[in-house]
C-alpha positions as CSV (number, residue, x, y, z in Angstrom):
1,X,-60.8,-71.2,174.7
2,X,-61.3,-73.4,171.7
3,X,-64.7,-75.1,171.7
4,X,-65.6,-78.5,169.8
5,X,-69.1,-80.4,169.4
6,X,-69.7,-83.6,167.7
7,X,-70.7,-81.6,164.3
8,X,-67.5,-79.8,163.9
9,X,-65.5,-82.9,165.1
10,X,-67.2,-84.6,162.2
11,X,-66.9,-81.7,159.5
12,X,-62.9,-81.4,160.9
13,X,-62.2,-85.4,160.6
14,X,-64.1,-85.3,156.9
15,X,-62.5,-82.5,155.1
16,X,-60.1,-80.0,156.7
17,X,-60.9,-77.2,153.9
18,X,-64.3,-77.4,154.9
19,X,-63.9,-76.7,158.4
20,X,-61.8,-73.8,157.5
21,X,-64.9,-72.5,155.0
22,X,-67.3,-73.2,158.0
23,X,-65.6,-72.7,161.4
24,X,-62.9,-70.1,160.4
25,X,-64.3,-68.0,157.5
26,X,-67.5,-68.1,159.0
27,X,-69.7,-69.1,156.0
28,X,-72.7,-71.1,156.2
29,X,-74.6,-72.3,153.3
30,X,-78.1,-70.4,152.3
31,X,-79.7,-73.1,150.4
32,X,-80.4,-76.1,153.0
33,X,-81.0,-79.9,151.4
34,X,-84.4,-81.1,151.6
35,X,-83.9,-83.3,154.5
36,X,-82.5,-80.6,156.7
37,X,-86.7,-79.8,156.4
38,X,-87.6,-82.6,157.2
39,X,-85.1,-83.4,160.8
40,X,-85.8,-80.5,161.8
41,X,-89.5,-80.3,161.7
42,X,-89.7,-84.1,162.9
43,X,-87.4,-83.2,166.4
44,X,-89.3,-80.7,166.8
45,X,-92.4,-82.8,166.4
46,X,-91.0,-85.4,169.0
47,X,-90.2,-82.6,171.3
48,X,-93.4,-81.6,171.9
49,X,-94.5,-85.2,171.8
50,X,-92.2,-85.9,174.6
51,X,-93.9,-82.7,176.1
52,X,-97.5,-84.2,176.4
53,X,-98.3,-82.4,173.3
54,X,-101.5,-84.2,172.0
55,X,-101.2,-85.8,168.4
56,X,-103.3,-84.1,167.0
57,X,-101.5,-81.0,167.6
58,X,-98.1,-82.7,167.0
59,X,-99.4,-83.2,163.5
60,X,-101.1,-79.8,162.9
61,X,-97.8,-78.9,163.7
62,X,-95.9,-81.0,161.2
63,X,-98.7,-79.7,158.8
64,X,-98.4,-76.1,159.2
65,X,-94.8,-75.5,159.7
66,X,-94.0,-77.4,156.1
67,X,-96.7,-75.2,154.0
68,X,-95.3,-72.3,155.1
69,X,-92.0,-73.3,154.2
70,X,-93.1,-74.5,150.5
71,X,-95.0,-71.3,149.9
72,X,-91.5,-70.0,150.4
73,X,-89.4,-71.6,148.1
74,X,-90.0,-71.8,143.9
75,X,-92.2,-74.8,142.7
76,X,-89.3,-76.8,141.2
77,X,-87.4,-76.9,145.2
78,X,-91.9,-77.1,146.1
79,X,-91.6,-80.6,144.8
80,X,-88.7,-82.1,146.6
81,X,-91.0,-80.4,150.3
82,X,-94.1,-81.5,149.5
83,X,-92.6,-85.1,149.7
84,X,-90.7,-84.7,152.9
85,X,-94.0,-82.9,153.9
86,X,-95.9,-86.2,153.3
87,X,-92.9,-88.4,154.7
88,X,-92.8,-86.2,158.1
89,X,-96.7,-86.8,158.3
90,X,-96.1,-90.9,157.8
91,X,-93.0,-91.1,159.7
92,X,-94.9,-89.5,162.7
93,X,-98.6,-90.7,162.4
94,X,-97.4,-94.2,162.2
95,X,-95.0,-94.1,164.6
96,X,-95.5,-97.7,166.7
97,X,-94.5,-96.8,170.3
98,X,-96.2,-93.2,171.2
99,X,-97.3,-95.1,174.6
100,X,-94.5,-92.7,177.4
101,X,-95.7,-94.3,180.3
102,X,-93.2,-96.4,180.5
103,X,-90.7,-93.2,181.2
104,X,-90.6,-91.4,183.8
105,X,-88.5,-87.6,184.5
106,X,-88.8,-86.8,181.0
107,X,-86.8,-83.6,180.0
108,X,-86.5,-81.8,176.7
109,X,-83.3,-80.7,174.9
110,X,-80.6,-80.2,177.1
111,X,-77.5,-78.2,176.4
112,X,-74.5,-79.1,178.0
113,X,-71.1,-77.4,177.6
114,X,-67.8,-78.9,179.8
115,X,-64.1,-78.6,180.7
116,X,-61.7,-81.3,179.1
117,X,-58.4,-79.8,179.5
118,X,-57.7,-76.7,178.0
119,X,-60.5,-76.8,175.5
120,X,-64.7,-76.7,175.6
121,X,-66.9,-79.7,174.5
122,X,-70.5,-78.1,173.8
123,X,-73.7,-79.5,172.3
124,X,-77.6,-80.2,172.7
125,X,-79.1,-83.3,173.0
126,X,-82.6,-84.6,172.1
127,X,-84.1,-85.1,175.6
128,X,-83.3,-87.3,178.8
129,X,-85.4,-89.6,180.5
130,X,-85.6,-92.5,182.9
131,X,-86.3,-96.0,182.0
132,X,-85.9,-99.0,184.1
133,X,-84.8,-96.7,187.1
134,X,-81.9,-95.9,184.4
135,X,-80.7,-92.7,182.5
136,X,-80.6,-92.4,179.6
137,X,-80.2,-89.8,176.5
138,X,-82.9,-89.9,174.4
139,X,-82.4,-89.5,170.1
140,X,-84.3,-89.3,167.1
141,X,-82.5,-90.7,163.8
142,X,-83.9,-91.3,160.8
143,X,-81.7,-92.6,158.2
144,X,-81.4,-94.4,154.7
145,X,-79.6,-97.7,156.9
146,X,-80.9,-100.6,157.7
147,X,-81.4,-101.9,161.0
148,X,-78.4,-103.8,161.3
149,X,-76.6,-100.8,159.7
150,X,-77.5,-98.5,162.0
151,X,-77.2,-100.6,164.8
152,X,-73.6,-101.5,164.2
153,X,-72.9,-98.2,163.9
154,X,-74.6,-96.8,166.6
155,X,-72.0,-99.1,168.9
156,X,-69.5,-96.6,167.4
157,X,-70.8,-93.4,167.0
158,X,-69.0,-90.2,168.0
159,X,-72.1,-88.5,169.1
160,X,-74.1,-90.9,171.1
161,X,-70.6,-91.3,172.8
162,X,-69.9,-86.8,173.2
163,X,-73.6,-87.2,174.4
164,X,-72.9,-89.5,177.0
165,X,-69.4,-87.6,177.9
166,X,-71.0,-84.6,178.2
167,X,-74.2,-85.2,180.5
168,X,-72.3,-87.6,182.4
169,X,-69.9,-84.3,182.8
170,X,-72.5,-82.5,184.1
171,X,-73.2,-84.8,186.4
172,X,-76.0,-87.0,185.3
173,X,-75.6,-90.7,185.2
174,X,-76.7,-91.9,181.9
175,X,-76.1,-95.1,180.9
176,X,-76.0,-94.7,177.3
177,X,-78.8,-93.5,174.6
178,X,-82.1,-94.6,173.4
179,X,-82.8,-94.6,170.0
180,X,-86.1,-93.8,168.4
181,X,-85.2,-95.1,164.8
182,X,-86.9,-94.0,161.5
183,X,-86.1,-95.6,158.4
184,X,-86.7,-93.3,155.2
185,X,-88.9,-94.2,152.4
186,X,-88.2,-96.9,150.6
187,X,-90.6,-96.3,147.7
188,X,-89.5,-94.3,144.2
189,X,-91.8,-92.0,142.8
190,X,-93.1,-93.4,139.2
191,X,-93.2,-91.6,136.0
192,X,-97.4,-91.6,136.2
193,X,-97.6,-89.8,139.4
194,X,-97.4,-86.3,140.8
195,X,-95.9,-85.1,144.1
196,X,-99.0,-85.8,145.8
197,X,-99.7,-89.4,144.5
198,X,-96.1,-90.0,145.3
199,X,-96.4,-88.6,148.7
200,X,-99.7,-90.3,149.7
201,X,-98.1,-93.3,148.4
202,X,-95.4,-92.7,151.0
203,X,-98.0,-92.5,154.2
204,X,-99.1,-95.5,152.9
205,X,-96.5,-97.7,153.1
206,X,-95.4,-96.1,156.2
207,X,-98.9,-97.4,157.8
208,X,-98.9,-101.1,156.3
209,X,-95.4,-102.0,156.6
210,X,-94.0,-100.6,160.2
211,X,-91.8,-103.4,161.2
212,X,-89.7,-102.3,158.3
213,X,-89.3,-98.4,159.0
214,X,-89.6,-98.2,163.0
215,X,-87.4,-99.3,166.1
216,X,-86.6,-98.2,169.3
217,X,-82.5,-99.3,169.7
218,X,-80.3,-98.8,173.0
219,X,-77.0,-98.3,173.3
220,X,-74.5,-98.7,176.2
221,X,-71.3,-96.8,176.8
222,X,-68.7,-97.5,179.2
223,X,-66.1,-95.8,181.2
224,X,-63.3,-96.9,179.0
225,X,-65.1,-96.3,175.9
226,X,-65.6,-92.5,177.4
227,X,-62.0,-92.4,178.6
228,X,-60.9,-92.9,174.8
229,X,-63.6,-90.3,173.5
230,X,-61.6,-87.9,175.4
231,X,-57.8,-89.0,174.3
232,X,-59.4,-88.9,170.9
233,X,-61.1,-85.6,171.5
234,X,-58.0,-84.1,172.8
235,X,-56.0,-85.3,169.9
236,X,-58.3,-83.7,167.5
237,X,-58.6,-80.2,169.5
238,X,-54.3,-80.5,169.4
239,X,-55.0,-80.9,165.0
240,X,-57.0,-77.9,164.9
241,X,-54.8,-75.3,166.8
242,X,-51.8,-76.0,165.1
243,X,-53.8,-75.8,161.8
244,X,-55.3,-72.8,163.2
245,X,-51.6,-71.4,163.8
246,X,-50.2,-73.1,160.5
247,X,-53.0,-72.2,158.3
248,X,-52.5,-75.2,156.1
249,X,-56.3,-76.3,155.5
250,X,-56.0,-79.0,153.0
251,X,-58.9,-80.4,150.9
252,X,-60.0,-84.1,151.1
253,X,-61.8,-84.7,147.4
254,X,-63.2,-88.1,148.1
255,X,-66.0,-85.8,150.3
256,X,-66.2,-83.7,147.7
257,X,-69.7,-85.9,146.6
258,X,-71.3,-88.0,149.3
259,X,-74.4,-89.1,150.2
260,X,-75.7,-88.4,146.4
261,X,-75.3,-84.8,146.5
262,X,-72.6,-82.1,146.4
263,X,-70.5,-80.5,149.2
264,X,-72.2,-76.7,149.6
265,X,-68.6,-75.5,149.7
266,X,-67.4,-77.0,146.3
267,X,-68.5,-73.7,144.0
268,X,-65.2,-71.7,146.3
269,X,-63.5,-74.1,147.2
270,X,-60.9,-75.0,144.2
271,X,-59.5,-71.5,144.2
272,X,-57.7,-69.4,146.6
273,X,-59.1,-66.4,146.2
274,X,-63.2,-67.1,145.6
275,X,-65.6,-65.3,143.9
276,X,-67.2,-62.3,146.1
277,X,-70.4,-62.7,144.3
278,X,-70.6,-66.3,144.8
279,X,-69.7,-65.9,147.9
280,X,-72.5,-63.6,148.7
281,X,-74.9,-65.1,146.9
282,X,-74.9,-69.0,148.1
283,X,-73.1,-68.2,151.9
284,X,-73.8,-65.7,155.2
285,X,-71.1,-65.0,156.8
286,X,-70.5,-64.9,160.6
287,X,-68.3,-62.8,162.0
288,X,-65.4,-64.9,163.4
289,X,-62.8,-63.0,165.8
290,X,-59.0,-64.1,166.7
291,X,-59.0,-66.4,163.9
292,X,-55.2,-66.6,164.5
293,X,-55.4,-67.9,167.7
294,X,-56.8,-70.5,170.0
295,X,-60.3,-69.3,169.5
296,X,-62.4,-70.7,166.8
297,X,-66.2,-70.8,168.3
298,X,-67.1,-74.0,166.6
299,X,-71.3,-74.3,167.1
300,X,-73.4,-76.9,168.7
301,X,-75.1,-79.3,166.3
């Protein structure tokens, strides 16, 4: 049975040929960008948070888990993590509402993995909780938007709305998702300072200026707006069995660059027959069986 989540949906909708390197082949990039680093050790950080973790330890956390990780990588990627090191400490030290007593039946990630037709929607969630005698999903974002950015968008977005679909699914009643919204630095490092001026800088501003970098945002979804999740959802999984029968995987060059950096598929993927070495030495590969047919495990985000 063919199984979709929100991050292959959104890989699939951007760039066919890149679902095909990722979801068919089986490759996954070695090298992660920088702020992979830093989302994950951040939802980690509010998970234990939302735990009853102590902040103190929440930070020793944050602390520990990114040394280890720059003493693995050479200085000039050492750079780039010892600034996300020093954002993840500002982002989560200054963070404005840390107060959860205002929650109640507060639960960490939750999986969730349903029936819609013939195919599988699967994915994890940040958390649940109840606020106002409501349910609710509960997210972490942080993001280079604005607020109004994000908010507008957040109306719209795919996953807050697979979120909703899917818990709602498995029977709990949420009414939409809470936000807990992290701007990124706003601040350029200068020609005078090292990583650590730059980084300190960072906390810095993160402190004195938290109107600008924090909100907690709430989102609604409706029946109707679920109801069209699921045509759409449908539609999609329709696309990707007849490509997976059809084989034609075409490229979409306008994602080729976005976001400032480089697709981690573009070294293979203008050529049909890519280099085994390059291959080997920027991807691992997971074993993906029936290619051919309806089956394409596509992974939760």
């Amino acid at each position: 049975m063919l199984e979709i989540s929100h991050n292959s949906s959104s890989i699939a909708k951007s760039c066919w040929k890149k679902f095909y390197w990722r979801y068919v082949q089986g490759l996954t990039p070695i090298a992660q960008p920088t702020y992979f680093s830093l989302g994950k050790v951040l939802h980690q950080a509010f998970d234990m948070h939302y735990k009853g973790f102590p902040t103190s330890e929440v930070t020793q956390y944050i602390d520990t888990t990114m040394d280890k990780e720059i003493s693995e990588v050479s200085p000039d990627e050492a750079e780039n993590l010892v600034i996300a090191k020093y954002t993840a400490l500002g982002m989560w030290m200054n963070f404005p509402t840390k107060d959860l007593n205002c929650f109640k039946d507060i639960e960490s990630e939750k999986k969730f993995e349903v029936k819609v037709g013939d195919i599988k929607l699967i994915g994890i969630c940040d958390g649940l909780l109840t606020y106002n005698d409501c349910r609710w999903v509960r997210e972490l974002k942080t993001t280079g938007q604005n607020f109004s950015q994000f908010e507008r968008l957040s109306r719209i977005s795919s996953q807050a709305t697979a979120y909703v679909y899917g818990m709602r699914m498995n029977h709990e009643r949420v009414e939409g998702v809470i936000y807990d919204y992290i701007k990124k630095p706003l601040l350029r490092k200068n020609l005078h300072e090292d990583m650590h001026d730059f980084g300190r800088r960072i906390m810095k501003d993160y402190r004195e200026r938290p109107g600008i970098y924090y909100r907690r945002h709430y989102v609604y979804r409706t029946d109707q707006e679920l109801e069209v999740f699921e045509q759409d959802l449908l539609a999609l999984a329709k696309d990707i069995k007849r490509k997976l029968k059809d084989g034609d995987w075409y490229r979409n060059t306008d994602s080729c660059y976005k976001y400032n950096s480089e697709c981690p598929y573009y070294k293979i993927c203008h050529t049909d027959n890519p280099d085994p070495l390059t291959v080997k030495l920027y991807f691992t590969k997971k074993e993906v069986e029936d290619v051919g047919t309806e089956r394409a495990r596509v992974d939760s985000d």
